[in-house]
C-alpha positions as CSV (number, residue, x, y, z in Angstrom):
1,X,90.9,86.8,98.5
2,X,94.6,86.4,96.7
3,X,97.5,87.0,99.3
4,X,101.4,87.2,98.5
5,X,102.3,85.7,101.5
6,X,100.4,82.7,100.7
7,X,101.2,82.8,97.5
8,X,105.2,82.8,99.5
9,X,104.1,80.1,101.8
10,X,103.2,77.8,99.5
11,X,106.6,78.3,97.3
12,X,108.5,77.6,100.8
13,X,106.0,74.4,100.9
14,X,107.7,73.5,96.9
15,X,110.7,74.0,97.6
16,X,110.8,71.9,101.3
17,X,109.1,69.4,99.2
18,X,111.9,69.2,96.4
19,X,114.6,69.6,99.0
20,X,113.1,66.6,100.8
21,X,113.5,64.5,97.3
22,X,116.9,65.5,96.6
23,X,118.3,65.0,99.9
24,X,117.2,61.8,99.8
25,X,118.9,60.8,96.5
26,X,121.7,58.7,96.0
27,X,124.9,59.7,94.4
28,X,124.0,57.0,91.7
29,X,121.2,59.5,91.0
30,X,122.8,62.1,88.9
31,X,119.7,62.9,86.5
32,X,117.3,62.6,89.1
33,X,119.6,65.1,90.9
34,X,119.9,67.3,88.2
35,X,116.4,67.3,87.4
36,X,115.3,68.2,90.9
37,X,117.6,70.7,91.3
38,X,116.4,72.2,88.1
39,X,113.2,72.4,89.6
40,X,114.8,73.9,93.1
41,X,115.8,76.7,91.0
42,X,112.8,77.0,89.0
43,X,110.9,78.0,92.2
44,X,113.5,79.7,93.9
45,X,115.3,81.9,91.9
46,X,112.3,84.7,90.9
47,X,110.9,84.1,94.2
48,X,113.8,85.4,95.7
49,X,114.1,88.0,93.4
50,X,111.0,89.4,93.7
51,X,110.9,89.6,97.1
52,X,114.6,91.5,96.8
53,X,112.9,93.5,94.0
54,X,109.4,94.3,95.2
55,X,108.5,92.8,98.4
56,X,111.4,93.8,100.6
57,X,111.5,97.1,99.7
58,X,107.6,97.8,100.3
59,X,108.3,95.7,103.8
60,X,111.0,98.4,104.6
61,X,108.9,101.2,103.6
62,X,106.7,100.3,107.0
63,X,108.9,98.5,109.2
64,X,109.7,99.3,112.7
65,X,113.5,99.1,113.3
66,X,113.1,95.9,114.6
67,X,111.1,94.6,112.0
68,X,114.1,96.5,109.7
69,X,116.6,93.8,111.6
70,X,114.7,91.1,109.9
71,X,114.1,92.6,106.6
72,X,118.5,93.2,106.4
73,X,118.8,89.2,107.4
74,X,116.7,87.9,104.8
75,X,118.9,90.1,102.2
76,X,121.9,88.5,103.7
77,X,120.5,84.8,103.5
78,X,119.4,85.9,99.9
79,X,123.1,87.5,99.0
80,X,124.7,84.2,101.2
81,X,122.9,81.4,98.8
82,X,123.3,83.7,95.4
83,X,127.0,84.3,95.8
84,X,128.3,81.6,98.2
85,X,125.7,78.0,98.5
86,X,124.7,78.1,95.1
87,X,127.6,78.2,93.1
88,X,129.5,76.0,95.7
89,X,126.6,73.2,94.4
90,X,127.0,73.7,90.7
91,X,130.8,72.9,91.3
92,X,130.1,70.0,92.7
93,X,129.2,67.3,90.4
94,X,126.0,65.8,90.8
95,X,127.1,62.1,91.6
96,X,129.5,62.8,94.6
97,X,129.0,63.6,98.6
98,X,130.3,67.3,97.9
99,X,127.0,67.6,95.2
100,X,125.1,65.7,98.8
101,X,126.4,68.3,101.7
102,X,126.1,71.4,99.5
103,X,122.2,70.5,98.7
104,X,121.9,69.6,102.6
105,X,123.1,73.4,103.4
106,X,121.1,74.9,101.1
107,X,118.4,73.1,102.0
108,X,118.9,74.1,105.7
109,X,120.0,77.3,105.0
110,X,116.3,77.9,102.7
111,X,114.4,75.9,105.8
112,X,116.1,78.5,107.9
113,X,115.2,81.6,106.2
114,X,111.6,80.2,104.7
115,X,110.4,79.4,108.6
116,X,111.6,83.1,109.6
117,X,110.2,84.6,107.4
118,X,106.3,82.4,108.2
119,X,106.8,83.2,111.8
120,X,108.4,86.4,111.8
121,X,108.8,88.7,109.0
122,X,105.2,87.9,107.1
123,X,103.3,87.9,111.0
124,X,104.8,91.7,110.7
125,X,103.5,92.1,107.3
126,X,100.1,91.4,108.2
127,X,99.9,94.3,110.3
128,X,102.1,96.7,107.8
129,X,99.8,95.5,104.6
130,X,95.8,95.8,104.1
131,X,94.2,92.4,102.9
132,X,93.4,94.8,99.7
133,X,97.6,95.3,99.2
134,X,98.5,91.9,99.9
135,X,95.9,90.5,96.9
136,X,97.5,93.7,94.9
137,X,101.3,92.2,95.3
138,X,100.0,88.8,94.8
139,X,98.7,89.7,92.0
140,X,101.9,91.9,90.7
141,X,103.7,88.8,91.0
142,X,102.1,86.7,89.2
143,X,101.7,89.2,86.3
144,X,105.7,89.2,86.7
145,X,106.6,85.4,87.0
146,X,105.0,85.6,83.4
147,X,107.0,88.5,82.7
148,X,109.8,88.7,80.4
149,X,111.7,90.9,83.1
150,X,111.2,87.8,85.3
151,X,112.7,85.8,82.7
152,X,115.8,88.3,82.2
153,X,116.2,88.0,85.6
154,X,116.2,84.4,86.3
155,X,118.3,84.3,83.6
156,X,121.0,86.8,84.8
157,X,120.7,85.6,88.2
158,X,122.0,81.6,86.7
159,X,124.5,83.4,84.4
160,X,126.5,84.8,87.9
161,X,125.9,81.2,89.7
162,X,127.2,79.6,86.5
163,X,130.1,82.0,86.2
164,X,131.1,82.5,90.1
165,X,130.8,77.8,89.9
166,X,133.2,77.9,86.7
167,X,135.5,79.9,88.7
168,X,135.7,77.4,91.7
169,X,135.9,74.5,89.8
170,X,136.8,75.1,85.9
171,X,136.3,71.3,85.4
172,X,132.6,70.8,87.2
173,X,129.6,69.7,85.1
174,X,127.8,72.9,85.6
């Protein structure tokens, strides 16, 4: 049977993956960089913006108010890499140690919020969510990865990160 949180899991699995490529990179290593970090963004961006979109919300819905206390820090982390890590790493161009410690953050920072979430906040959802809802969302999100709402909002999400980077650095790469 399908299951979001799987489905979630295995993103988290992606992305640890990619961060462990790019974090091993030289600063010689600018496309390879680039490219990876393309692919970072790839996986992360709708996935955290359907959780802020569909899967939070439905979480809060049935959350306790402690379970509510980890449902507002996963917005946080989600706000803190939007407006604050990502941009920060576009500055940064992609053959220099800033480009190296701003992936190593966000790396930590998604390792940090991806291993809550496994042991904390989706152990809750099990017990808040049927089998039969968790296929539904799996299913939901996959119909809206292939979306063109996903698309618009991938898209408007790397506008902001490209704007809020041009800001800090008029003369980075991108």
């Amino acid at each position: 049977m399908r299951d979001i949180l799987k489905t979630l899991e295995n993103e988290h699995g992606q992305l640890r993956t990619l961060f462990a490529a790019i974090n091993a990179t030289t600063d010689r290593a600018e496309k390879k960089r680039a490219d990876l970090l393309e692919k970072i963004e790839a996986v992360l961006v709708p996935h955290a913006k359907w959780e802020e979109l569909v899967f939070y919300p439905a979480y809060a819905e049935r959350a306790s108010h402690d379970q509510l206390l980890l449902h507002a820090e996963a917005i946080q982390e989600h706000r803190a890499v939007e407006l604050t890590v990502l941009p920060d790493l576009h500055a940064s161009a992609k053959n220099t140690r800033q480009f190296a410690g701003s992936v190593k953050v966000l790396s930590e920072f998604i390792t940090h919020h991806a291993d809550e979430e496994e042991d904390e906040m989706f152990k809750a959802a099990r017990t808040l969510f049927s089998p039969e809802e968790l296929a539904d969302l799996d299913e939901q999100y996959e119909e809206w990865k292939a979306s063109p709402a996903a698309s618009a909002v991938t898209f408007h999400a790397k506008a902001k990160t490209a704007i809020k980077s041009a800001l800090r650095n008029p003369t980075a790469p991108g």
